[in-house]
N, C-alpha and C positions, 0 to 999 in steps of 0.2 A: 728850473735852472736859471741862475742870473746869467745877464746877457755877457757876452764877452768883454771885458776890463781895454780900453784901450789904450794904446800904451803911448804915454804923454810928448807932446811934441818941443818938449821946451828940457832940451838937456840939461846935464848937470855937469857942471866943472870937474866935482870930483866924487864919488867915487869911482872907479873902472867903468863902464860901462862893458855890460856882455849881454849879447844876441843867442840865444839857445834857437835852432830851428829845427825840428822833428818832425820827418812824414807826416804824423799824423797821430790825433790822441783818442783810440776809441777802444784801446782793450788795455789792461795794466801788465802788460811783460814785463821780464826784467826790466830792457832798457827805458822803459816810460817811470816803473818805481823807482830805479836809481836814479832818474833825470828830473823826479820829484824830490829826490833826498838829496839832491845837490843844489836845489832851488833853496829847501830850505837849511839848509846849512852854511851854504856860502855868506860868510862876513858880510852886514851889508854896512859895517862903517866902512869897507872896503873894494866890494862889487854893487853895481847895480844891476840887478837880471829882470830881463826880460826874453818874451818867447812868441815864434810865429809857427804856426802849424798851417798846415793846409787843406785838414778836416779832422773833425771832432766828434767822438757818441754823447751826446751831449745824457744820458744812462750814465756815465757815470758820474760814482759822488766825489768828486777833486774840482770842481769850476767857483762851486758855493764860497769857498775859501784857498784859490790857488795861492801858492805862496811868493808871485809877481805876477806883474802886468803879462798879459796875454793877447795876441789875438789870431782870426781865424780866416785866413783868405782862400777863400774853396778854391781849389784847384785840381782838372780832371788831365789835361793835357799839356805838357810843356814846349809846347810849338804852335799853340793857337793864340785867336785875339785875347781872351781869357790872361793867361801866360803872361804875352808880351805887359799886361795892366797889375797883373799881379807885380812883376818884375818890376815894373817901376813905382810901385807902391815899396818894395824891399830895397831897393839902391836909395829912393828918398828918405827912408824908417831911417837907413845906416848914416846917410848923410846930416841927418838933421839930429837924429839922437847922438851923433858922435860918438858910435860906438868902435871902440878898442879890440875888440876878441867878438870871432862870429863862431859858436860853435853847434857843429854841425852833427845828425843822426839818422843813417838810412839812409838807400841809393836818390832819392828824389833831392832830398838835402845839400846830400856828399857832393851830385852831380850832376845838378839846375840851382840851386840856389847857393853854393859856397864861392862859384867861380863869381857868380853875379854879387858876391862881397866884394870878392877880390878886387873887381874892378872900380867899385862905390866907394872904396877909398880906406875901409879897415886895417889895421895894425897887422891882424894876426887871426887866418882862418885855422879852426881845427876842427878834427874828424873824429865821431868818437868810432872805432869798428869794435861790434859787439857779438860775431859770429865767423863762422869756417865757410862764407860763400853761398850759402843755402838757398837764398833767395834769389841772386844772379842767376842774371840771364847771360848769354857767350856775351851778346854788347854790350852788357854790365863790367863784365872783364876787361874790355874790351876799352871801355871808357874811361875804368878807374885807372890804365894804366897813362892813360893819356892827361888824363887830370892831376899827374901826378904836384906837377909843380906849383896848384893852386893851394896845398896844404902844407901850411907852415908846420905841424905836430900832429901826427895821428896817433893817439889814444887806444889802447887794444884792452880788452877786458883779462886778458890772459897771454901768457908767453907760447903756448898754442896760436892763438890767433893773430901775433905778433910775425911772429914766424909765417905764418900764412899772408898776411899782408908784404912779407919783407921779398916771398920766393914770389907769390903769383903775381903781385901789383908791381914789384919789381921798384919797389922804394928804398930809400937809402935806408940802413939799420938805423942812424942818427937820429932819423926825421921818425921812428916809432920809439913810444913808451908805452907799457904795462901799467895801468891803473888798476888794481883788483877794487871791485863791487865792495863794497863795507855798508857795513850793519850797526845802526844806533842800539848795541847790547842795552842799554836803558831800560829802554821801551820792550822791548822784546822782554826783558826780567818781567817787567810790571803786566804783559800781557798773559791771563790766566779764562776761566772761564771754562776750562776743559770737560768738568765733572759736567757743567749743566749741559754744554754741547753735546755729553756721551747721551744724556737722558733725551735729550729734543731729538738727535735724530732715532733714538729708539735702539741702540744698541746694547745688547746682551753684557754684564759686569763682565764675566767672561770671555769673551769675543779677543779676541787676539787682533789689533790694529794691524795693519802695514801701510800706511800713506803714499802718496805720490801727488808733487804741485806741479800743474801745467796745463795747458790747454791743448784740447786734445786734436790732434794733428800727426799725420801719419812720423812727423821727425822724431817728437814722443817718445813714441815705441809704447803704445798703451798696450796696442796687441799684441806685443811682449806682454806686457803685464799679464794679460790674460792668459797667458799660456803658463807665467809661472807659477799664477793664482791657482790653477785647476792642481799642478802639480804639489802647491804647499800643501792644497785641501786634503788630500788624502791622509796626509799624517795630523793637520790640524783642520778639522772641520769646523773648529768656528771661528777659523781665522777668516779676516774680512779684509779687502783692500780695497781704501777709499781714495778716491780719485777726485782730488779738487782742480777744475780750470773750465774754461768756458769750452763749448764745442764750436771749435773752430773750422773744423772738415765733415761735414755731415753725412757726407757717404761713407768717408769713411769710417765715422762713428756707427754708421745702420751695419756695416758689417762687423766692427769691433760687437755688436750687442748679440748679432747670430751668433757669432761664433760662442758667446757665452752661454749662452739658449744650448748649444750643441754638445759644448764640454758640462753640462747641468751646474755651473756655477752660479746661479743667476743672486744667490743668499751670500756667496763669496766677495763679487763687486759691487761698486756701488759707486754711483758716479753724482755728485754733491753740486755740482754746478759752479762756478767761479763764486771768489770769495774774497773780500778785501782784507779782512784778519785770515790770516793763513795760520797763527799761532796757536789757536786752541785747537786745533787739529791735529797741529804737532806735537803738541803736549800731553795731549789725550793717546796718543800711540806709542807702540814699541820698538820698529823699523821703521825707516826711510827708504826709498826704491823709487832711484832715477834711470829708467830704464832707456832712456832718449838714444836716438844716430848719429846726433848731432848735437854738439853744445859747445860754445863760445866758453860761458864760464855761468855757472850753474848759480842764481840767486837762492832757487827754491833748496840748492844742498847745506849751501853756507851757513842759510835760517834751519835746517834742519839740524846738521852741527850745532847752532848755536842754542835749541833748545834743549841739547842732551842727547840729541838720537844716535844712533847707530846707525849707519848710513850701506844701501847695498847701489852703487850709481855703475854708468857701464864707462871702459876705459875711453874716450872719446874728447877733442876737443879739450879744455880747461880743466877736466872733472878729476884727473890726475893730480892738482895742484893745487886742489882743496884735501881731496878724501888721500888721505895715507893708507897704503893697504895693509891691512892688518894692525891697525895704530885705531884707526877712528872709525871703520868698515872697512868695507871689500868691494875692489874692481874688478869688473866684468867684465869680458865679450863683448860688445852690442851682436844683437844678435841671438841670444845664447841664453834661452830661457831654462835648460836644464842647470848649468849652474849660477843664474841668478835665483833660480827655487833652492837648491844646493846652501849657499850662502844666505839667505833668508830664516833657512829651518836651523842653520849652527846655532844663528841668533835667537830664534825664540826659544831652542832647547836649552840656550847658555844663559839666563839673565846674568848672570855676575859679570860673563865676558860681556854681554851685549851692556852691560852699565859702563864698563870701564873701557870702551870704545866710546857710549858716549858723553863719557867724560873729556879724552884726550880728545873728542871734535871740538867739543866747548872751548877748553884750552889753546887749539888751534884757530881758532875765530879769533879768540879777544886776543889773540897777539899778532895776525897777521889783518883780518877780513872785517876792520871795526870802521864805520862813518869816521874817526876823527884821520886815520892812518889813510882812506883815500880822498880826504878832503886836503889831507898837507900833499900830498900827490900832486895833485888837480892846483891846486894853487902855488904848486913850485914851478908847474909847466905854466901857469898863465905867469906867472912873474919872471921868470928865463924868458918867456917866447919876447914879451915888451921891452926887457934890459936888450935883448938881442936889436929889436927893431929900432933900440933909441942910437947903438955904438955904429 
């Protein structure tokens, strides 16, 4: 891995400057691939980005060629000697690069380092919030409501999660917007490979796909999967449902695998390990199946839509506001593995209908959920927030 880029001390007149600052970069969630496709998309006759993190897997492949300056100030505790050097490392970055917009990702972010813009002298701190609370703890709650006034624009992936910022954090409706997730359709066209993928991992021509992207974590709902999986099996035995994400919770992954040992599905699952092309997986399958508790606004459904699938997600959080029911796929339960197996088996008994679902998800990406529709978003609020701060 080359060493971290640091980010130069000799501002620039013009263009924008923006400060991206993210917990931490050592798995590719959602919010870390969109916070990369916003790096490389943002105009740079018009922004100049850069990015602070406060720990990195330095495993993965995005350092070799990030697409701006970066760097990495380890940080374990935010009220030690540590902290206090950190912190003033971040108020001088802000002062000296003269940065305009600090924008923020995650409670460490949101509520240690955004206020410590505010004070260093920035234009305009924003928030991006990318989930329904999951992670908070009560003094998470507890914080963000009090921090309310250091956020000039908080950022919601979803009008779920908007609404959840606007009741629990108890912020003005004004000071939240809706930025939905977008997909560079382009690239996604051009990404193929699926045929050789089926052959490497060893899968049967016949074998009946069902996908699922994520990592695996009891929010998930894998062990849902598992349970709809035993139930599909019976009417299709050589249907397989592959599970692409890293293992993020390892116990409870040892149990998600008994439990598959016990319903004999062990030839049904199949767990593929995280993957940075996520596309020839999805193109190689039949169904999509987001069986998650929780979701802010679902990447892995939108790319699924967007390569033509038929989508079975559970009704939860954002996942409403991509998947139409009975237009593009079908909402579920969370919860509720007999009719996520239910709506799974319509699908594979239907190809015509399961085509022409995921035709209409296609259609509904490139007119709502495309890189160009949340990058004029994203740069209507940083251009408002600046006209604001100049009147």
């Amino acid at each position: 891995m080359n060493a971290p880029v640091p980010i130069s001390d000799s501002p620039a007149q013009s263009p924008i400057n923006v400060l991206y600052i993210i917990d931490q970069l050592c798995e590719l969630g959602g919010a870390e691939r969109m916070l990369l496709s916003i790096l490389r998309a943002l105009p740079k006759d018009r922004f100049r980005s850069s990015l602070l993190t406060f720990r990195i897997n330095p495993g993965l492949n995005i350092f070799a060629d990030f697409p701006c300056p970066y760097e990495v100030l380890p940080l374990q505790k935010t009220y030690d000697w540590t902290a206090l050097q950190v912190a003033r490392k971040i108020r001088r970055r802000i002062r000296d690069q003269k940065i305009s917009i600090v924008h923020t990702f995650f409670e460490t972010s949101d509520l240690w380092a955004a206020p410590l813009a505010k004070m260093s002298g920035c234009k305009a701190v924003v928030s991006s919030r990318r989930d329904m609370g999951i992670l908070r703890t009560r003094m998470h709650h507890i914080a963000y409501r009090i921090m309310n006034p250091t956020f000039d624009r908080v950022l919601t992936v979803s009008e779920a999660v908007r609404q959840f910022c606007i009741q629990n954090d108890h912020l003005a409706p004004q000071k939240v917007m809706t930025v939905y997730n977008g997909l560079a359709l382009d690239k996604i066209a051009s990404r193929n490979g699926a045929g050789e993928l089926r052959a490497r991992l060893g899968l049967d021509p016949s074998a009946r796909l069902i996908t699922s992207i994520g990592n695996i974590r009891r929010v998930k709902g894998i062990d849902i999967l598992v349970e709809a999986a035993a139930k599909v099996a019976r009417h299709f035995p050589n249907a397989i449902f592959l599970v692409v994400g890293q293992n993020s919770e390892p116990a409870h992954f040892q149990a998600i695998q008994e439990r598959i040992v016990a319903l004999g599905i062990e030839k049904n699952v199949r767990f593929l390990g995280e993957s940075e092309d996520i596309f020839p997986f999805l193109k190689m399958s039949e169904v999509f199946f987001l069986p998650s508790r929780s979701e802010g606004f679902s990447n892995a459904l939108i790319e699924a839509m967007a390569c033509g699938l038929p989508c079975v997600a559970t009704r939860v959080g954002g996942n409403s506001e991509a998947l139409e029911d009975g237009r593009s796929g079908y909402l579920v339960e969370s919860e509720n593995a007999d009719a996520s197996a239910e709506r799974i088996l319509m699908l594979l008994r239907n190809p015509a209908e399961a085509a022409r679902m995921g035709a209409a998800g296609k259609e509904i990406v490139g007119s709502k959920f495309t890189a160009d529709v949340m990058m004029r978003r994203l740069m209507e609020c940083y251009d408002n927030l600046l006209a604001e701060k100049r009147n």
